[in-house]
N, C-alpha and C positions, 0 to 999 in steps of 0.2 A: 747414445747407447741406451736400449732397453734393458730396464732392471726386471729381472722375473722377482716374483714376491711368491708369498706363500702366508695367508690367512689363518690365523689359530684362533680360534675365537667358537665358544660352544652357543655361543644363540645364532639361527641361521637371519634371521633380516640384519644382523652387524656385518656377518661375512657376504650379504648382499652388499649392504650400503658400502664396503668398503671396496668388493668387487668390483660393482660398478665404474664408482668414482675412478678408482686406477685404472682400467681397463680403457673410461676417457679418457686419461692423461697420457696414453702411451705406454704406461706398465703393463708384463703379461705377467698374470696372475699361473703360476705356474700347478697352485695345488689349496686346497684348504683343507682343514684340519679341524674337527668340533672336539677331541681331548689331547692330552699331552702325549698320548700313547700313538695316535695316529701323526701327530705332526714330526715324532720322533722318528717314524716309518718314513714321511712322505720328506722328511728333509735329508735320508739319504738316497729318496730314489729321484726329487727332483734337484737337489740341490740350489736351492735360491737364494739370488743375492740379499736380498730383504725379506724378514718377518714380520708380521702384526702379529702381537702377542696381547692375546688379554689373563688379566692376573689370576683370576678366577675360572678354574675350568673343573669338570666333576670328576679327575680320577686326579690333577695334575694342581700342584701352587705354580703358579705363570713366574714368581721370582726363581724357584727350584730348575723349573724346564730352562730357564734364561740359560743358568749355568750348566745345565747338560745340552743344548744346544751350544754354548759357544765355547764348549771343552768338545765335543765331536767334529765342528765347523767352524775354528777361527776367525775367520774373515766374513760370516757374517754379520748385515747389521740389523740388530733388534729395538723397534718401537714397539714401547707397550702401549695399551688401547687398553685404557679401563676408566670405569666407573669410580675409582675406589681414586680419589686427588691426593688424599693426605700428604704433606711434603715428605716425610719420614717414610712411606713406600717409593713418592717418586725416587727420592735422594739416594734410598737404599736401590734401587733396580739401576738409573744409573755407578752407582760404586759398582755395581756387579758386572756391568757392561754396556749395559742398554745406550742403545744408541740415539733413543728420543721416544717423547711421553707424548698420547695424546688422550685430551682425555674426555671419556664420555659423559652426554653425547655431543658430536664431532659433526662439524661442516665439511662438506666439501674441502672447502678451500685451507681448513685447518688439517687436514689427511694430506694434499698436496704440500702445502709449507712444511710439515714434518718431512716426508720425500726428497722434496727440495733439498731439503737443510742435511741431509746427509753428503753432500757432497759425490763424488767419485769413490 
């Protein structure tokens, strides 16, 4: 099964590098998103099974959009994609829901393994 995804992320060479990569592995990247305002738009008009979420975006807190995405779309799954490691942001984003951290900057093959690791 292909998972559609959908890219949040406000700097445009991330939402390359992360296009790409998926786009090789089989993922159809369904939509991308450079603020919380847009991905709020583009996740009811595509609805994707996975998001890349980074924390930091300029209208939007990436923890805050976490919870208004997964209070609009239950069953999506959210990997955050950020710069910012601190255990106490990981640990807090997943309590909130996040489905998996990856953190920047990201291999290849460490964007795949997050992927993977969500399961069905």
């Amino acid at each position: 099964m292909s998972r559609t995804v959908m890219i949040v992320d406000d700097a445009l060479f991330m939402r390359n590098i992360l296009r790409n990569t998926l786009k090789a592995h089989g993922y159809t990247v369904a939509a991308e998103a450079a603020s919380g305002i847009e991905a709020m738009k583009f996740l009811h008009d595509h609805r994707p099974d996975v998001i890349t979420l980074d924390i930091i975006l300029p209208d939007a807190n990436g923890l805050d959009l976490l919870d208004e995405i997964l209070q609009a779309r239950p069953g999506t799954k959210v990997v955050i994609c950020s710069a910012i490691g601190q255990e106490a942001i990981i640990r807090k984003a997943m309590e909130r829901g996040a489905a998996g951290f990856i953190q920047k900057p990201f291999t290849p093959e460490k964007i795949i393994e997050a992927m993977e690791s969500l399961g069905d």
